[in-house]
C-alpha positions in Angstrom: 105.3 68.3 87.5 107.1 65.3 88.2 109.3 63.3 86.7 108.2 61.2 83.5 111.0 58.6 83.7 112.4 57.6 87.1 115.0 55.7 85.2 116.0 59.2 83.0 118.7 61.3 85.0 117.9 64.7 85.6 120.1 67.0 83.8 123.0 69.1 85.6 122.9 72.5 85.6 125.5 72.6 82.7 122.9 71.0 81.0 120.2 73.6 81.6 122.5 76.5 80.7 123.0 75.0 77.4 119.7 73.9 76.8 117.7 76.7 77.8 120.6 79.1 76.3 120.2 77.5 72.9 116.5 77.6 72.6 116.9 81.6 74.0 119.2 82.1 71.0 116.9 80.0 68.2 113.1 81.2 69.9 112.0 83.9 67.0 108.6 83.5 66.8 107.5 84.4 70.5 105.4 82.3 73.0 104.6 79.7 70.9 107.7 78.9 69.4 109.1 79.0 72.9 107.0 76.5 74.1 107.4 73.8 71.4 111.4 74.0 72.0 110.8 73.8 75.6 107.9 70.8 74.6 110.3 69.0 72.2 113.6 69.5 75.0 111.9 68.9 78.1 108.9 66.1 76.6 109.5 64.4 73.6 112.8 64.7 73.6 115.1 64.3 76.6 111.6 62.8 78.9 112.2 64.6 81.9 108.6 65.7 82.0 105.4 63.8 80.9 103.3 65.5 78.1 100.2 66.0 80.9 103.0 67.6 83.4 104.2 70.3 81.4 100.8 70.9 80.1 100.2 71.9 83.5 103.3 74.0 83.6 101.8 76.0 80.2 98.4 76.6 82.6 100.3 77.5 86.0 102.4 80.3 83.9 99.3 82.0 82.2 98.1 82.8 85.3 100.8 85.0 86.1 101.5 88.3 85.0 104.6 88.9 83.0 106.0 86.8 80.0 104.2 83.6 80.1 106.9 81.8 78.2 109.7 83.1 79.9 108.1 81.7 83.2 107.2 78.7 81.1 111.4 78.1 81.0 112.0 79.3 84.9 109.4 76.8 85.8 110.8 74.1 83.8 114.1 74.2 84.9 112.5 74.6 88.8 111.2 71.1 88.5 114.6 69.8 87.7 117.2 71.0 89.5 115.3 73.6 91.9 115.9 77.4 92.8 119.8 77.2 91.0 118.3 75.4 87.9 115.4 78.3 87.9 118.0 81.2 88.3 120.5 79.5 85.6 117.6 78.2 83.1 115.6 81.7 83.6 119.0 83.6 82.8 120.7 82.0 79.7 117.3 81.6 78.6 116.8 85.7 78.6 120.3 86.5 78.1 120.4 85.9 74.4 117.8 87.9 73.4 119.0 90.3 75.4 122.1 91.1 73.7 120.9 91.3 70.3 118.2 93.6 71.5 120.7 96.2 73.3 123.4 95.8 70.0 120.0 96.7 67.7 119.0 99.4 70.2 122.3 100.4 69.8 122.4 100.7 65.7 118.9 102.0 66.0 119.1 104.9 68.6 122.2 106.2 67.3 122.8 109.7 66.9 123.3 109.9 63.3 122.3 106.0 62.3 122.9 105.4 58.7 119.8 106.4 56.2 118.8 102.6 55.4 118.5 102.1 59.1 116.6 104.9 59.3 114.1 103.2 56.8 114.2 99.3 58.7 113.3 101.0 61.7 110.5 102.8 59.9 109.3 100.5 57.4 109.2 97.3 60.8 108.0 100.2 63.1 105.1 100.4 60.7 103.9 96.8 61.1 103.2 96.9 64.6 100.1 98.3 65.0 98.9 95.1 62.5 101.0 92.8 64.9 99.6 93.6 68.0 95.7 93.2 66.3 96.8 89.7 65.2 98.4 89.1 69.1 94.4 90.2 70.3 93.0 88.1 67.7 95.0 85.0 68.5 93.9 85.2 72.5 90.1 85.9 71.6 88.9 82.3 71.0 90.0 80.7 73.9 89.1 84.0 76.3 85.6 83.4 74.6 85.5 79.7 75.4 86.3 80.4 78.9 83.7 83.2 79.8 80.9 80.7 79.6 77.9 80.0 77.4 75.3 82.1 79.2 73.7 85.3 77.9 74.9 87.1 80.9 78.4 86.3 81.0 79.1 86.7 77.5 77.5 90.5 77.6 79.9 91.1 80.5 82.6 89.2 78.6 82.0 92.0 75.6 82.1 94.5 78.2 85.4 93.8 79.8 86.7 93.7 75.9 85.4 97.1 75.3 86.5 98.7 78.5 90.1 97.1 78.2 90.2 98.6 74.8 89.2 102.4 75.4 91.4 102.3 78.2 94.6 101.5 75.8 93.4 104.0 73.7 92.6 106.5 76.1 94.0 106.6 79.6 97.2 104.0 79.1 98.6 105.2 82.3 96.0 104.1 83.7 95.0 100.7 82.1 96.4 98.4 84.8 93.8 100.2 87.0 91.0 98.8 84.4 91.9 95.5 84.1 92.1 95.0 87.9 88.6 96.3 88.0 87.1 94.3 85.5 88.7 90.8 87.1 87.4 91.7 90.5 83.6 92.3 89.0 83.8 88.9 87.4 85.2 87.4 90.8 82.2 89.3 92.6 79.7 87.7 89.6 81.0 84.0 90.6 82.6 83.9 94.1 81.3 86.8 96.3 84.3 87.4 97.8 83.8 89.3 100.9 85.1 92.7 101.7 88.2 91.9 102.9 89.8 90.3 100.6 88.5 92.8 97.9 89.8 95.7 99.9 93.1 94.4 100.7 93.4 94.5 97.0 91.8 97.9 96.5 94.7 98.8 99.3 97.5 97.4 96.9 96.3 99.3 93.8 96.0 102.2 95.8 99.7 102.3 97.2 101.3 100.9 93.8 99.6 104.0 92.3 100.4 106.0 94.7 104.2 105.2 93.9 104.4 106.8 90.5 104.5 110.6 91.5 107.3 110.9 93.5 109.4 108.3 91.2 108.2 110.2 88.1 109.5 113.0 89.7 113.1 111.3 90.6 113.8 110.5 87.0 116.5 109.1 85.8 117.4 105.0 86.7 115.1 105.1 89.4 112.4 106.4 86.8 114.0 103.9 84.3 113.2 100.8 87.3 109.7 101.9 87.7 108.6 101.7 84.1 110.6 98.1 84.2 108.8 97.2 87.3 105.4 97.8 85.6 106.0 96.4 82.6 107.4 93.0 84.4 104.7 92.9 87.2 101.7 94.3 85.6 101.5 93.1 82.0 98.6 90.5 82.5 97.7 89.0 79.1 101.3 89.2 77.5 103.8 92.0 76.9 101.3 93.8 74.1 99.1 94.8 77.1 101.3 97.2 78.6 102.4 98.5 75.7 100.2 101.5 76.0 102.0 102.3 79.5 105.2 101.6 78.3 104.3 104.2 75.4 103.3 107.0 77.7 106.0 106.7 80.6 108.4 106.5 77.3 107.2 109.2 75.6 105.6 111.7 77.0 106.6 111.5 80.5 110.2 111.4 80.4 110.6 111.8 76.5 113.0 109.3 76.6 111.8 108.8 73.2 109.9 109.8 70.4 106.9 107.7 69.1 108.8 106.5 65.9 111.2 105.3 68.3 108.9 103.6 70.7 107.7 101.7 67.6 111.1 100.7 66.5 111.7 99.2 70.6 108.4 97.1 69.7 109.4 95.7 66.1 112.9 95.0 68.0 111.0 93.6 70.5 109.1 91.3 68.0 111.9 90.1 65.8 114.6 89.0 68.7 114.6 86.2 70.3 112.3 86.6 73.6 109.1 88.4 74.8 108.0 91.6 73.6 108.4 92.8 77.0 112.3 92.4 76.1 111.1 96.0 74.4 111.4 97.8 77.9 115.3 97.3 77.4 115.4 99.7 74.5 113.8 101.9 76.3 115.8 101.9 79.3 118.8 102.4 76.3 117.0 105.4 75.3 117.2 106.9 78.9 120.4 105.9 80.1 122.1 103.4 78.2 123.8 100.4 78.1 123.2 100.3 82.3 119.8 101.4 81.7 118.9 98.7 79.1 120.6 96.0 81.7 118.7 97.8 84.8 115.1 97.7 82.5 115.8 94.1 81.9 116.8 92.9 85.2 113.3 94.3 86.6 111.4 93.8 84.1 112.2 89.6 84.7 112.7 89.6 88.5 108.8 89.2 89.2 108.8 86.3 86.6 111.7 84.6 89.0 110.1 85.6 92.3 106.2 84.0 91.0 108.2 81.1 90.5 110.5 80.5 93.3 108.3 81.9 95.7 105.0 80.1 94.8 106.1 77.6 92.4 104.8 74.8 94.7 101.6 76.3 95.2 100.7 76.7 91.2 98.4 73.4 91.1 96.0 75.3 93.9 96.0 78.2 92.3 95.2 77.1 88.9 92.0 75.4 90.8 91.0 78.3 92.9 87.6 79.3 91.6 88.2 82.8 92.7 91.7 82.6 91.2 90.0 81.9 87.4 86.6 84.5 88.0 89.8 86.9 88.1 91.4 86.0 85.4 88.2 85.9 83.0 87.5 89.2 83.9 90.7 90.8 83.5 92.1 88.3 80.3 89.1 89.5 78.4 89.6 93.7 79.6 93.6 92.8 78.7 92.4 91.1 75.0 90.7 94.7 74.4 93.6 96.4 75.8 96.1 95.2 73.3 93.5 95.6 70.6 93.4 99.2 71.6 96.7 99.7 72.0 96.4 99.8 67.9 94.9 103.1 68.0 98.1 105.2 69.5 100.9 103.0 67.7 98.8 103.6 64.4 98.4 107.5 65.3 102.3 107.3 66.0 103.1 106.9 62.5 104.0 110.2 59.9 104.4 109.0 56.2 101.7 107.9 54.1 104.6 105.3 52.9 104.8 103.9 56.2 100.2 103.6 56.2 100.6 101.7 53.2 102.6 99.2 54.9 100.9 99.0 58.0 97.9 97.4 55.6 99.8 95.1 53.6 100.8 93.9 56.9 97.7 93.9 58.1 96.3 91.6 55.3 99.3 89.3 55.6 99.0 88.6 59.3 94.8 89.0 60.0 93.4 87.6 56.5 96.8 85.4 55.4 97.2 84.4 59.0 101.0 84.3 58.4 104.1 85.0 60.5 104.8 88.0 62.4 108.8 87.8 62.6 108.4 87.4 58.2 106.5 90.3 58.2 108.3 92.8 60.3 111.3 91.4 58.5 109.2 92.4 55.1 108.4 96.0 55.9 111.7 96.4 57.3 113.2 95.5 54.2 110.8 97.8 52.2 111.2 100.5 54.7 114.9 100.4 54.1 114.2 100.4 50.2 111.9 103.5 50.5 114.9 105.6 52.4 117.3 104.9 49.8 115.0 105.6 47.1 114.4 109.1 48.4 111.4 108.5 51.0 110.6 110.9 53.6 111.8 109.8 57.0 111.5 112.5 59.3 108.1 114.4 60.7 
Protein backbone atom coordinates (compact mmCIF):
# COMPACT_ATOMS: atom_id res chain seq x y z
CA UNK A 1 0.00 0.00 0.00
CA UNK A 2 1.32 3.33 -0.47
CA UNK A 3 0.34 6.44 -0.16
CA UNK A 4 -2.50 7.86 -2.59
CA UNK A 5 -1.59 11.64 -2.09
CA UNK A 6 2.05 12.60 -1.43
CA UNK A 7 0.71 16.05 -0.83
CA UNK A 8 -2.04 14.51 2.10
CA UNK A 9 -0.23 14.34 5.59
CA UNK A 10 -0.41 11.19 7.19
CA UNK A 11 -2.38 11.17 10.30
CA UNK A 12 -0.81 11.18 13.96
CA UNK A 13 -1.46 8.57 16.00
CA UNK A 14 -4.17 10.73 17.90
CA UNK A 15 -5.71 10.55 14.80
CA UNK A 16 -5.79 6.74 14.46
CA UNK A 17 -6.99 6.20 18.02
CA UNK A 18 -9.93 8.27 17.23
CA UNK A 19 -10.60 7.08 13.98
CA UNK A 20 -10.23 3.56 14.27
CA UNK A 21 -11.90 3.85 17.96
CA UNK A 22 -14.97 5.48 16.38
CA UNK A 23 -15.57 3.01 13.57
CA UNK A 24 -14.92 0.07 16.55
CA UNK A 25 -17.79 1.72 18.45
CA UNK A 26 -20.32 2.30 15.15
CA UNK A 27 -19.10 -1.29 13.12
CA UNK A 28 -22.50 -3.48 13.82
CA UNK A 29 -22.90 -5.36 11.00
CA UNK A 30 -19.47 -7.47 10.94
CA UNK A 31 -16.82 -7.66 8.14
CA UNK A 32 -18.47 -5.81 5.70
CA UNK A 33 -19.56 -2.96 7.48
CA UNK A 34 -16.04 -2.82 8.86
CA UNK A 35 -14.55 -2.53 5.71
CA UNK A 36 -16.72 0.25 4.07
CA UNK A 37 -15.86 2.54 7.32
CA UNK A 38 -12.33 1.64 6.99
CA UNK A 39 -12.94 2.18 2.80
CA UNK A 40 -14.81 5.52 3.26
CA UNK A 41 -11.94 6.78 6.27
CA UNK A 42 -8.91 5.56 4.83
CA UNK A 43 -10.10 5.96 0.69
CA UNK A 44 -12.68 8.15 -0.18
CA UNK A 45 -12.44 10.11 2.54
CA UNK A 46 -9.29 11.27 4.21
CA UNK A 47 -7.02 9.78 0.74
CA UNK A 48 -4.41 8.22 2.60
CA UNK A 49 -4.69 5.10 0.53
CA UNK A 50 -5.70 4.64 -3.26
CA UNK A 51 -8.85 2.50 -3.91
CA UNK A 52 -6.49 -0.33 -5.73
CA UNK A 53 -4.06 -0.16 -2.47
CA UNK A 54 -6.42 -1.05 0.08
CA UNK A 55 -8.12 -3.48 -2.23
CA UNK A 56 -5.03 -5.23 -1.81
CA UNK A 57 -5.06 -4.80 1.88
CA UNK A 58 -8.89 -6.57 1.86
CA UNK A 59 -6.87 -9.73 -0.23
CA UNK A 60 -3.58 -9.77 2.04
CA UNK A 61 -5.95 -10.16 5.30
CA UNK A 62 -8.17 -13.02 3.89
CA UNK A 63 -5.36 -14.99 3.68
CA UNK A 64 -4.81 -14.98 7.25
CA UNK A 65 -6.42 -16.83 9.87
CA UNK A 66 -8.29 -14.87 12.43
CA UNK A 67 -10.70 -11.98 11.97
CA UNK A 68 -10.13 -10.71 8.55
CA UNK A 69 -11.54 -7.22 9.34
CA UNK A 70 -9.87 -6.76 12.43
CA UNK A 71 -6.48 -7.36 10.54
CA UNK A 72 -8.09 -5.26 7.75
CA UNK A 73 -7.80 -2.16 10.60
CA UNK A 74 -4.15 -3.39 12.06
CA UNK A 75 -2.94 -3.31 8.51
CA UNK A 76 -4.37 -0.04 7.68
CA UNK A 77 -3.09 1.78 10.41
CA UNK A 78 0.63 -0.28 9.65
CA UNK A 79 0.82 1.58 6.43
CA UNK A 80 0.49 4.88 8.08
CA UNK A 81 2.24 5.27 11.03
CA UNK A 82 3.97 1.69 11.38
CA UNK A 83 4.20 -0.90 14.36
CA UNK A 84 2.77 2.10 17.03
CA UNK A 85 -0.07 3.01 14.56
CA UNK A 86 -0.81 -0.98 14.17
CA UNK A 87 -0.78 -1.59 18.07
CA UNK A 88 -2.90 1.81 18.68
CA UNK A 89 -5.32 1.43 15.50
CA UNK A 90 -5.60 -2.63 16.24
CA UNK A 91 -6.48 -1.68 20.02
CA UNK A 92 -9.11 1.20 20.09
CA UNK A 93 -10.41 -0.51 17.13
CA UNK A 94 -11.12 -3.88 19.43
CA UNK A 95 -11.57 -2.17 22.61
CA UNK A 96 -15.03 -0.93 22.02
CA UNK A 97 -16.60 -3.93 21.19
CA UNK A 98 -15.03 -5.35 23.82
CA UNK A 99 -16.55 -3.57 26.60
CA UNK A 100 -20.01 -3.93 25.56
CA UNK A 101 -19.48 -7.55 25.09
CA UNK A 102 -18.02 -8.20 28.75
CA UNK A 103 -20.98 -5.63 30.37
CA UNK A 104 -23.65 -8.02 28.22
CA UNK A 105 -21.76 -11.12 29.35
CA UNK A 106 -22.08 -9.68 32.46
CA UNK A 107 -26.16 -9.10 32.52
CA UNK A 108 -26.36 -12.37 30.61
CA UNK A 109 -24.34 -14.84 32.82
CA UNK A 110 -25.59 -13.66 35.96
CA UNK A 111 -26.65 -15.74 38.69
CA UNK A 112 -30.13 -14.87 38.89
CA UNK A 113 -30.47 -12.43 35.61
CA UNK A 114 -33.89 -10.94 35.44
CA UNK A 115 -36.72 -13.20 33.55
CA UNK A 116 -36.88 -10.95 30.27
CA UNK A 117 -33.14 -11.40 30.01
CA UNK A 118 -33.55 -14.71 30.35
CA UNK A 119 -35.89 -14.60 27.16
CA UNK A 120 -33.39 -12.01 24.88
CA UNK A 121 -30.73 -14.44 25.49
CA UNK A 122 -33.02 -17.21 24.36
CA UNK A 123 -35.17 -15.81 21.85
CA UNK A 124 -31.26 -14.13 19.87
CA UNK A 125 -29.56 -17.44 21.01
CA UNK A 126 -32.20 -19.06 18.78
CA UNK A 127 -31.29 -17.23 15.53
CA UNK A 128 -27.86 -18.40 15.37
CA UNK A 129 -27.96 -21.49 13.80
CA UNK A 130 -29.90 -19.37 10.74
CA UNK A 131 -27.00 -16.77 11.00
CA UNK A 132 -24.23 -18.92 10.64
CA UNK A 133 -26.00 -20.78 7.26
CA UNK A 134 -26.37 -17.28 5.82
CA UNK A 135 -22.32 -16.46 6.92
CA UNK A 136 -21.61 -20.08 4.65
CA UNK A 137 -23.90 -18.96 2.06
CA UNK A 138 -22.42 -15.57 1.64
CA UNK A 139 -18.68 -17.11 1.23
CA UNK A 140 -19.96 -19.94 -1.31
CA UNK A 141 -19.94 -17.86 -4.56
CA UNK A 142 -16.67 -16.50 -4.59
CA UNK A 143 -15.05 -19.97 -2.95
CA UNK A 144 -16.82 -21.46 -6.12
CA UNK A 145 -15.33 -18.94 -8.59
CA UNK A 146 -12.00 -19.64 -7.24
CA UNK A 147 -11.82 -23.49 -7.39
CA UNK A 148 -11.71 -23.48 -11.13
CA UNK A 149 -14.03 -24.43 -14.00
CA UNK A 150 -12.75 -28.03 -14.56
CA UNK A 151 -14.73 -31.20 -13.78
CA UNK A 152 -12.08 -32.28 -11.58
CA UNK A 153 -11.53 -29.41 -9.36
CA UNK A 154 -15.05 -28.65 -8.75
CA UNK A 155 -15.73 -32.51 -7.59
CA UNK A 156 -12.79 -31.99 -5.19
CA UNK A 157 -14.13 -28.49 -4.41
CA UNK A 158 -17.66 -30.38 -3.29
CA UNK A 159 -15.53 -32.64 -1.41
CA UNK A 160 -13.67 -30.35 0.71
CA UNK A 161 -17.33 -28.67 1.44
CA UNK A 162 -18.62 -31.97 2.57
CA UNK A 163 -15.76 -33.02 4.69
CA UNK A 164 -15.50 -29.46 6.37
CA UNK A 165 -19.07 -29.95 7.14
CA UNK A 166 -19.30 -33.43 8.86
CA UNK A 167 -16.33 -32.54 10.65
CA UNK A 168 -18.28 -29.39 12.45
CA UNK A 169 -20.95 -31.65 12.95
CA UNK A 170 -19.12 -34.43 14.16
CA UNK A 171 -15.61 -34.29 15.51
CA UNK A 172 -15.39 -30.21 16.28
CA UNK A 173 -12.36 -30.79 18.31
CA UNK A 174 -11.01 -31.92 15.67
CA UNK A 175 -11.95 -29.76 12.63
CA UNK A 176 -8.77 -27.62 12.41
CA UNK A 177 -7.11 -30.98 11.71
CA UNK A 178 -9.68 -31.28 8.52
CA UNK A 179 -9.31 -28.16 7.08
CA UNK A 180 -5.42 -28.42 7.12
CA UNK A 181 -5.80 -31.60 5.31
CA UNK A 182 -7.98 -30.61 2.72
CA UNK A 183 -5.65 -27.25 1.81
CA UNK A 184 -2.63 -29.46 1.62
CA UNK A 185 -4.50 -32.05 -0.97
CA UNK A 186 -5.39 -29.10 -3.12
CA UNK A 187 -1.70 -27.75 -2.80
CA UNK A 188 -0.48 -31.39 -3.76
CA UNK A 189 -3.32 -31.23 -6.90
CA UNK A 190 -1.59 -27.80 -8.19
CA UNK A 191 1.97 -27.32 -6.83
CA UNK A 192 3.53 -30.73 -5.83
CA UNK A 193 5.15 -29.60 -3.01
CA UNK A 194 7.77 -31.88 -2.00
CA UNK A 195 8.05 -33.78 1.25
CA UNK A 196 9.57 -31.40 3.17
CA UNK A 197 7.69 -28.70 3.23
CA UNK A 198 4.49 -30.89 3.67
CA UNK A 199 6.07 -32.65 6.67
CA UNK A 200 7.33 -29.64 8.35
CA UNK A 201 3.66 -28.86 8.36
CA UNK A 202 2.41 -32.30 9.38
CA UNK A 203 5.24 -31.67 12.35
CA UNK A 204 3.36 -28.38 13.39
CA UNK A 205 -0.18 -29.99 13.52
CA UNK A 206 1.20 -32.75 15.27
CA UNK A 207 2.86 -30.59 18.25
CA UNK A 208 -0.10 -27.98 18.37
CA UNK A 209 -2.24 -31.09 18.99
CA UNK A 210 -0.26 -32.49 21.00
CA UNK A 211 -0.53 -29.29 23.30
CA UNK A 212 -4.19 -29.77 24.28
CA UNK A 213 -3.94 -32.65 26.86
CA UNK A 214 -1.83 -31.52 29.38
CA UNK A 215 -3.46 -27.73 29.10
CA UNK A 216 -6.95 -29.36 29.24
CA UNK A 217 -5.78 -30.94 32.14
CA UNK A 218 -4.28 -27.51 33.82
CA UNK A 219 -7.65 -25.83 33.59
CA UNK A 220 -8.39 -22.83 34.72
CA UNK A 221 -6.70 -19.38 32.75
CA UNK A 222 -4.22 -21.43 31.31
CA UNK A 223 -7.24 -23.60 29.92
CA UNK A 224 -9.08 -20.31 29.37
CA UNK A 225 -5.60 -19.02 26.93
CA UNK A 226 -5.72 -22.19 25.02
CA UNK A 227 -9.26 -22.07 23.80
CA UNK A 228 -8.33 -18.16 22.97
CA UNK A 229 -5.26 -19.25 21.25
CA UNK A 230 -7.24 -21.47 18.96
CA UNK A 231 -9.90 -19.56 18.30
CA UNK A 232 -7.42 -16.46 17.26
CA UNK A 233 -4.83 -18.58 15.34
CA UNK A 234 -6.87 -21.28 13.84
CA UNK A 235 -10.22 -19.86 12.69
CA UNK A 236 -9.49 -19.93 8.85
CA UNK A 237 -12.60 -18.75 6.98
CA UNK A 238 -13.98 -16.28 9.75
CA UNK A 239 -14.84 -16.63 13.38
CA UNK A 240 -18.13 -19.09 12.46
CA UNK A 241 -15.52 -21.71 11.66
CA UNK A 242 -14.37 -22.39 14.96
CA UNK A 243 -17.37 -22.14 16.43
CA UNK A 244 -17.71 -25.88 16.71
CA UNK A 245 -14.32 -25.90 18.79
CA UNK A 246 -15.13 -23.13 20.79
CA UNK A 247 -18.54 -25.14 21.56
CA UNK A 248 -16.84 -28.24 22.75
CA UNK A 249 -13.81 -26.86 24.82
CA UNK A 250 -16.81 -24.52 26.32
CA UNK A 251 -19.08 -27.06 26.98
CA UNK A 252 -18.28 -30.14 27.51
CA UNK A 253 -14.70 -30.01 28.33
CA UNK A 254 -14.51 -27.56 31.02
CA UNK A 255 -18.41 -26.94 31.33
CA UNK A 256 -17.68 -23.51 31.53
CA UNK A 257 -21.05 -23.26 30.08
CA UNK A 258 -24.07 -24.70 29.10
CA UNK A 259 -25.18 -24.90 25.40
CA UNK A 260 -28.00 -22.22 25.82
CA UNK A 261 -25.22 -20.18 27.07
CA UNK A 262 -22.74 -20.87 24.39
CA UNK A 263 -25.46 -19.57 22.04
CA UNK A 264 -26.16 -16.52 23.93
CA UNK A 265 -21.83 -15.76 23.70
CA UNK A 266 -22.59 -16.14 19.76
CA UNK A 267 -25.75 -13.84 19.35
CA UNK A 268 -23.54 -11.38 21.72
CA UNK A 269 -20.96 -12.00 19.46
CA UNK A 270 -23.08 -11.10 16.46
CA UNK A 271 -24.88 -7.95 17.67
CA UNK A 272 -21.60 -5.95 19.21
CA UNK A 273 -19.59 -4.15 17.57
CA UNK A 274 -16.57 -6.54 16.24
CA UNK A 275 -15.92 -10.15 14.99
CA UNK A 276 -17.73 -13.02 16.13
CA UNK A 277 -14.63 -14.29 17.42
CA UNK A 278 -15.16 -11.33 20.17
CA UNK A 279 -17.51 -14.47 21.39
CA UNK A 280 -14.41 -16.20 23.04
CA UNK A 281 -14.54 -13.22 25.65
CA UNK A 282 -17.82 -14.43 27.09
CA UNK A 283 -16.61 -17.44 27.38
CA UNK A 284 -13.47 -16.67 29.11
CA UNK A 285 -16.35 -14.59 31.53
CA UNK A 286 -17.98 -17.82 32.03
CA UNK A 287 -14.67 -19.51 33.38
CA UNK A 288 -13.13 -16.87 35.24
CA UNK A 289 -14.41 -13.58 34.80
CA UNK A 290 -13.89 -10.23 34.11
CA UNK A 291 -9.73 -11.33 33.97
CA UNK A 292 -10.73 -14.22 32.04
CA UNK A 293 -12.87 -12.34 29.37
CA UNK A 294 -9.74 -9.65 29.12
CA UNK A 295 -7.16 -12.85 29.01
CA UNK A 296 -9.63 -14.66 26.04
CA UNK A 297 -9.53 -11.38 24.31
CA UNK A 298 -5.98 -10.43 24.44
CA UNK A 299 -5.12 -14.05 22.83
CA UNK A 300 -7.58 -14.40 20.91
CA UNK A 301 -6.25 -10.90 18.80
CA UNK A 302 -2.41 -11.28 19.47
CA UNK A 303 -1.93 -13.60 16.28
CA UNK A 304 -3.99 -10.98 14.18
CA UNK A 305 -1.14 -8.27 15.51
CA UNK A 306 1.86 -10.62 15.13
CA UNK A 307 0.64 -11.69 11.06
CA UNK A 308 0.77 -8.14 10.67
CA UNK A 309 3.76 -6.79 12.29
CA UNK A 310 5.67 -9.74 11.60
CA UNK A 311 4.99 -10.27 7.89
CA UNK A 312 3.09 -7.27 6.96
CA UNK A 313 5.78 -6.49 4.29
CA UNK A 314 5.78 -9.73 2.89
CA UNK A 315 1.73 -9.83 2.12
CA UNK A 316 2.11 -8.84 -1.73
CA UNK A 317 4.33 -12.30 -2.14
CA UNK A 318 2.20 -14.27 -0.38
CA UNK A 319 -0.93 -13.26 -1.91
CA UNK A 320 0.93 -14.41 -5.32
CA UNK A 321 2.45 -17.58 -4.07
CA UNK A 322 0.73 -20.25 -6.12
CA UNK A 323 1.25 -22.72 -3.38
CA UNK A 324 0.01 -20.07 -0.91
CA UNK A 325 -3.70 -19.90 -2.93
CA UNK A 326 -3.82 -24.13 -3.80
CA UNK A 327 -3.87 -23.86 0.17
CA UNK A 328 -6.31 -21.72 0.69
CA UNK A 329 -8.88 -23.21 -1.97
CA UNK A 330 -8.66 -26.32 -0.35
CA UNK A 331 -9.06 -25.31 3.08
CA UNK A 332 -11.69 -22.00 2.37
CA UNK A 333 -13.99 -24.43 0.71
CA UNK A 334 -13.54 -27.48 3.87
CA UNK A 335 -13.98 -24.07 6.23
CA UNK A 336 -17.34 -22.86 4.03
CA UNK A 337 -18.72 -26.59 5.03
CA UNK A 338 -17.49 -26.30 8.40
CA UNK A 339 -19.54 -23.34 9.36
CA UNK A 340 -22.46 -24.69 7.46
CA UNK A 341 -22.13 -27.65 9.76
CA UNK A 342 -21.56 -26.02 12.59
CA UNK A 343 -25.61 -25.50 12.21
CA UNK A 344 -26.25 -28.94 13.16
CA UNK A 345 -24.89 -28.76 17.04
CA UNK A 346 -26.08 -25.03 17.66
CA UNK A 347 -29.62 -26.20 16.22
CA UNK A 348 -29.44 -29.53 18.49
CA UNK A 349 -28.44 -26.97 21.45
CA UNK A 350 -31.82 -25.52 21.55
CA UNK A 351 -34.84 -26.94 24.13
CA UNK A 352 -38.19 -25.06 23.43
CA UNK A 353 -40.25 -25.55 20.55
CA UNK A 354 -40.77 -21.58 20.99
CA UNK A 355 -37.26 -21.03 20.45
CA UNK A 356 -37.51 -23.73 16.80
CA UNK A 357 -40.13 -21.50 15.65
CA UNK A 358 -37.87 -18.75 15.69
CA UNK A 359 -34.88 -20.21 14.40
CA UNK A 360 -37.19 -20.54 11.00
CA UNK A 361 -38.59 -17.19 10.79
CA UNK A 362 -35.07 -16.30 11.07
CA UNK A 363 -34.08 -18.44 8.75
CA UNK A 364 -36.50 -17.17 6.00
CA UNK A 365 -35.61 -13.53 6.83
CA UNK A 366 -31.82 -13.94 6.44
CA UNK A 367 -31.53 -17.09 3.50
CA UNK A 368 -34.75 -16.22 1.33
CA UNK A 369 -35.21 -12.22 2.41
CA UNK A 370 -31.52 -11.85 2.31
CA UNK A 371 -31.85 -9.30 5.12
CA UNK A 372 -29.68 -8.17 8.08
CA UNK A 373 -28.29 -10.31 10.68
CA UNK A 374 -27.79 -7.63 13.61
CA UNK A 375 -32.02 -6.78 12.75
CA UNK A 376 -32.74 -10.16 13.15
CA UNK A 377 -31.02 -11.27 16.27
CA UNK A 378 -32.31 -7.98 17.56
CA UNK A 379 -35.92 -9.46 16.35
CA UNK A 380 -35.86 -12.81 18.16
CA UNK A 381 -34.35 -11.20 21.04
CA UNK A 382 -37.10 -9.04 21.33
CA UNK A 383 -39.64 -11.85 20.86
CA UNK A 384 -37.65 -14.14 23.06
CA UNK A 385 -38.04 -11.53 25.73
CA UNK A 386 -41.85 -11.30 25.01
CA UNK A 387 -42.30 -15.09 25.29
CA UNK A 388 -40.62 -15.11 29.00
CA UNK A 389 -42.93 -12.55 30.29
CA UNK A 390 -45.79 -14.09 28.80
CA UNK A 391 -45.22 -17.24 30.64
CA UNK A 392 -42.79 -19.22 28.14
CA UNK A 393 -40.67 -22.01 29.28
CA UNK A 394 -37.10 -21.00 29.66
CA UNK A 395 -35.33 -23.71 31.33
CA UNK A 396 -34.60 -27.52 30.05
Amino acid sequence: MNQADDTVPQPTLGTIAREWGRIGCIGFGGPPTHIALLRRLCVQERRWLTDADFEDGIAATNLLPGPASTQLAILCAWRLRGPLGAIVGGVCFIVPGLIVILALAALFLAAHPPRWVMGAAAGAGAAVPAVAAHAAAGLVPASWRRAGASRASRARWAGYLIAGGIAAALIGPWLVLVLAGCGLIETAVHARPPARPQGSAGRRAAMLLGLAPPTAAAGGLLAVAWVAAKVGALSYGGGFVIIPLMQHDAVHTYHWMTDTQFLDAVALGQITPGPVVQTVAVVGFAAAGIGGGLLAALVAFAPSFAFVLLGGRHFDRLRDAPRVQAFLTGAGAAAIGAIAGSTIPLALALTHLWQYGLLALAALWLLLLRRGVVTALITAGTAGALFALAGAPLTG
